[in-house]
N, C-alpha and C positions, 0 to 999 in steps of 0.2 A: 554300657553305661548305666541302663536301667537295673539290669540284674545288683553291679556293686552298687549302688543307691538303696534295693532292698538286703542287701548283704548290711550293710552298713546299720541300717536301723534294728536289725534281728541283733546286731552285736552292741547296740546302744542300750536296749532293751533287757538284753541278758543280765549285761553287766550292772544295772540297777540292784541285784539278787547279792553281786558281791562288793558293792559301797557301804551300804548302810541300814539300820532298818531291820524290826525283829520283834513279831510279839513273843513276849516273854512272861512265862506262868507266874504265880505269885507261888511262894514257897514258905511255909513254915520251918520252926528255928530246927525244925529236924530233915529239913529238904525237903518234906514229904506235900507233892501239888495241894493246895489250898482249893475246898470243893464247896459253891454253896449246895446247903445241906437240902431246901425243897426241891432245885431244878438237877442238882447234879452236876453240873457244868464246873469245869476245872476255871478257876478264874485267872485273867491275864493282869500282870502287875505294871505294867506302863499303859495304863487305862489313859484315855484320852478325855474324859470330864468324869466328873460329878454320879455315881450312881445314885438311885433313888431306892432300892429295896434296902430296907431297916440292917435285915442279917448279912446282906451283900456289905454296906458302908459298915458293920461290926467287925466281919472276916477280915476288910483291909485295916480297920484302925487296930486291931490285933497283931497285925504285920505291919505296923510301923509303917504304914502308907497313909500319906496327910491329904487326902481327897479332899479333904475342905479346902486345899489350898487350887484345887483345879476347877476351871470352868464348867454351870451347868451345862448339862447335853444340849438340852435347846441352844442355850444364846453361846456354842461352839462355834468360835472361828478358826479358820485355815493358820492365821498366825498364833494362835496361842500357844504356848510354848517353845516357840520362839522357831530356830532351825534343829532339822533332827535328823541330817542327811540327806541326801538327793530323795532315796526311795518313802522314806515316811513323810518328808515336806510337800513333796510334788506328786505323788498318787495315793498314799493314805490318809491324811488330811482330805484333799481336795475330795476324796469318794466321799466318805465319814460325813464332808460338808453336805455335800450336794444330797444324802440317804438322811440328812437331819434337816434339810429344809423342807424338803418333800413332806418328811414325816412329817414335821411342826403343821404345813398345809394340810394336809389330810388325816391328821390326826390318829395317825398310829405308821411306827419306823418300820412294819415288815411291810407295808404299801410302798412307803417311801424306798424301798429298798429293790421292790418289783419296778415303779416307774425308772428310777435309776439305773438298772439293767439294761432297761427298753431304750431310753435317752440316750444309752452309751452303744448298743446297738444300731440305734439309728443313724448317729453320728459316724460310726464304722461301717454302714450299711452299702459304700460305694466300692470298700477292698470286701465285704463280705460275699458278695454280688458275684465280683470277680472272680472269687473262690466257687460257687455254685456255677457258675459258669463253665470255670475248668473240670469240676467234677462231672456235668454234662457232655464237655467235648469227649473226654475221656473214655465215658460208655463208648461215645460213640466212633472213636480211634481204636477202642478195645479187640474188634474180630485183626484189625490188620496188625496189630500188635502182637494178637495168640499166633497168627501165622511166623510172622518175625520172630518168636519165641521157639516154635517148632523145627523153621528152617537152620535155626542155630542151634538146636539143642545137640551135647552133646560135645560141642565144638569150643575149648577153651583157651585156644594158641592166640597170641597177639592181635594177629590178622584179622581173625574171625571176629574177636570180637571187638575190634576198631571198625568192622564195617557194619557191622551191627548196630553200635554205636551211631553210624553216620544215616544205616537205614532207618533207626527209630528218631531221628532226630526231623526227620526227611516226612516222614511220618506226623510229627509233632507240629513241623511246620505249616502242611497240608490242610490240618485242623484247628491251625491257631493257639494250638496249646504254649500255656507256658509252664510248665510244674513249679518254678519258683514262686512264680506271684501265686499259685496256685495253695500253698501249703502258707502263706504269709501269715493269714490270719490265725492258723493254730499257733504259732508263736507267739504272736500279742493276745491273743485269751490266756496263755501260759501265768503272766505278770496281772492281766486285769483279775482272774481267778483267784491268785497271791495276795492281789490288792484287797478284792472284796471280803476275803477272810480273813485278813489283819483289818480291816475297816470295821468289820461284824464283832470279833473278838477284842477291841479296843474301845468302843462306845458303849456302856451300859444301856443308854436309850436304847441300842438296839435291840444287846442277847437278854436285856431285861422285859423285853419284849413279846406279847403275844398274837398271833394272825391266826384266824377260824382253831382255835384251840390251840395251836402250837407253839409252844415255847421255843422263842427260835434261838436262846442260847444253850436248851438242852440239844441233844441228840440223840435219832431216834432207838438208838439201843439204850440207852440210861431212859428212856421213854417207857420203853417196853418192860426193861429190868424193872420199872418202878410199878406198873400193871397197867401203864396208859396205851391200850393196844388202837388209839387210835391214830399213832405212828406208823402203824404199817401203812395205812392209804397214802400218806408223804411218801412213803418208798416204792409202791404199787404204780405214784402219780411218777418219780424219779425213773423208772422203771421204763414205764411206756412210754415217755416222751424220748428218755434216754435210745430205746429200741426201735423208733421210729425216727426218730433222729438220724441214727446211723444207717436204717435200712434206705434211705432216700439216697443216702451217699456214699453208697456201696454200688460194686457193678451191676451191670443190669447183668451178666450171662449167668446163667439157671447152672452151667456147669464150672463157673471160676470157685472151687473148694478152699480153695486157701484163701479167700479174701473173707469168703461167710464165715469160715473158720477167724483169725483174726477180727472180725467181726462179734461174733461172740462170746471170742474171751476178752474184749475192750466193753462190750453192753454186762457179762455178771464181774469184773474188777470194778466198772461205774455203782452198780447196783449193790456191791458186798459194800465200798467204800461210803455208799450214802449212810449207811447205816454209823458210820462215823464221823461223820460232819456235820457243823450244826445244824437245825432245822433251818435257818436263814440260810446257810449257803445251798441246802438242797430247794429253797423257796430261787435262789438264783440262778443254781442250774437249772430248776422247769421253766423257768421264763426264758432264759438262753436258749433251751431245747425248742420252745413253742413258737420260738423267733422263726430258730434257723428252719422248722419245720415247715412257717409257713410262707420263709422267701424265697424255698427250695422248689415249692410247689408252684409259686408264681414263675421263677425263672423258669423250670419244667416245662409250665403251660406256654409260658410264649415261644419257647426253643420248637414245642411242637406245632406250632401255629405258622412258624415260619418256613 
């Protein structure tokens, strides 16, 4: 019963992707992506309020885009512009809201954007738990698993591997594991990830935005192209946390080769890809990394304690 109940919501979840919902670039009369000319950034033409940079609100009135007629970024609400679909009504609005109050209170969107992160992690913090938990029993189910592995290996008839099947399961049992609940959470970061990049790419307040230098609607390759080689420490910072991130949550045995192996071609596809994303969503991903890093090491410490 428990399993279909998370069946259910991974496929409630999915399908948000193919209802509704879609940042969409702004294009001049020759197709060709509309770019502001300081930061680089290709701009998104179903902007969700009001931008504030001069040449930003020129590029859209050039394109036939009536920005005057949408709400400033501060005083954004969740209904304005009425319904837009299940997925931009009910998760990009509502982000968008919650990364522009923040900001309004603290007075700059890439803060607001960090606390938002954190708030939404917290609130997820009882299925993310669960997740670090399973990834602990695991290590620790792992030596009787490589034997299970070995004593089948080889053996690919029906038989074999139905009791295999029922040994690993027997196994899973033992240690309380549940692999469904277990992988839950990467499925809903799948959509909050979707969200906070249609949220970032949709509100001016935000990609018009700067935190300890960074332009968080450039990205750090149009960073670098442009000679601001102080984009590399954002990739440097995406990097590390990205690679300690995953090394918590990889097996403990010194000779599982294929899992380090998968391991680091998942840590440089994270690290080539940051390089393309805006500096806001790689500002998202270090706080998501720095989360998970350090509820991994709490759950860690007590698992040893007991």
């Amino acid at each position: 019963m428990k399993n279909n109940k998370i069946k259910l919501l991974i496929i409630v979840l999915l399908s948000f992707f193919f209802i509704t919902g879609c940042t969409t670039q702004l294009a001049d009369k020759d197709n060709n992506p509309v770019k502001n000319p300081t930061t680089g950034q290709t701009l998104t033409k179903n902007i969700l309020c009001q931008p504030k940079d001069k040449d930003t609100i020129q590029l859209y009135l050039e394109n036939d885009i009536k920005v005057e007629e949408l709400p400033v970024c501060k005083n954004f609400s969740i209904t304005d512009g009425g319904y837009e679909g299940l997925w931009t009504t009910f998760i990009v609005k509502p982000l968008a809201w919650v990364i522009i109050q923040f900001g309004n209170i603290l007075s700059n969107y890439g803060v607001g954007l960090i606390i938002t992160s954190l708030l939404i992690r917290l609130i997820a913090f009882p299925l993310t738990r669960k997740t670090a938990i399973q990834s602990e029993l695991m290590k620790k189910a792992k030596p009787k698993l490589d034997k299970l592995e070995k004593k089948y290996q080889g053996k690919t008839d029906q038989e074999s591997m139905m009791k295999k099947n029922q040994e690993m399961m027997m196994i899973y049992k033992e240690f309380n594991i549940n692999p469904i609940s277990g992988c839950l959470f990467a499925f809903i970061q799948i959509p909050l990830f979707i969200g906070f990049l249609e949220a970032i790419n949709r509100v001016p307040a935000i990609f018009e935005e700067k935190l300890i230098g960074f332009q968080l609607g450039t990205t750090p390759l149009t960073g670098l192209t442009n000679g601001n080689y102080l984009y590399v420490i954002l990739t440097i910072i995406v990097g590390a946390t990205t690679y300690y991130s995953l090394k918590l949550n990889s097996s403990s045995n010194p000779d599982d080769g294929r899992m380090k192996m998968m391991t680091r071609i998942m840590f440089f596809m994270i690290l080539i890809t940051s390089f393309f994303m805006t500096s806001a969503l790689n500002v998202y991903w270090v706080t998501t990394n720095l989360f998970t890093v350090v509820q991994n090491l709490l759950v860690k410490r007590k698992k040893e304690k007991v």
